[in-house]
N, C-alpha and C positions, 0 to 999 in steps of 0.2 A: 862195360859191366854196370847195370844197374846199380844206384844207391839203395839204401834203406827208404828213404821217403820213396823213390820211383815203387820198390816193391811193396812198399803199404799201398800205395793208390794204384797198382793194377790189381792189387789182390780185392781192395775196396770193391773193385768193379764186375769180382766174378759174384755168381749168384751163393753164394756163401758167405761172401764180403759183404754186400747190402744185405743181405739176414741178419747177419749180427751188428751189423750198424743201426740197423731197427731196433733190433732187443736190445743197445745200450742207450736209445736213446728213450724207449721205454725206460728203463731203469730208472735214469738218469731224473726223469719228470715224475718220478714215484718219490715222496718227502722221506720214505721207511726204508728202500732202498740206500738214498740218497745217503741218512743217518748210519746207515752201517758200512758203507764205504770210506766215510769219511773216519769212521772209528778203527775201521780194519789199518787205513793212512797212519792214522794216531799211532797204534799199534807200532807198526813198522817201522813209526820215524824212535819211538818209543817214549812218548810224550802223554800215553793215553793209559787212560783203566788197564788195566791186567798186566801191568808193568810191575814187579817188586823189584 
């Protein structure tokens, strides 16, 4: 039985898996992207804006 990393890299492989490995590495090289990922992080770790 497969692990989790074997099923992330064969799924990487199907043609759905390289689409979105595209579109996050787009993201990823957008600075405005970048800035809201890292705030949504914030968020969630609960370190960031929108915290009371």
């Amino acid at each position: 039985m497969p692990g989790i990393l074997s099923k992330i890299a064969m799924f990487a492989r199907t043609p759905q898996g390289r689409r979105l490995t595209r579109q996050a590495k787009q993201a990823a090289s957008d600075p405005r992207k970048r800035a809201q990922a890292k705030q949504a992080l914030s968020r969630l770790r609960g370190r960031g804006p929108g915290r009371h």
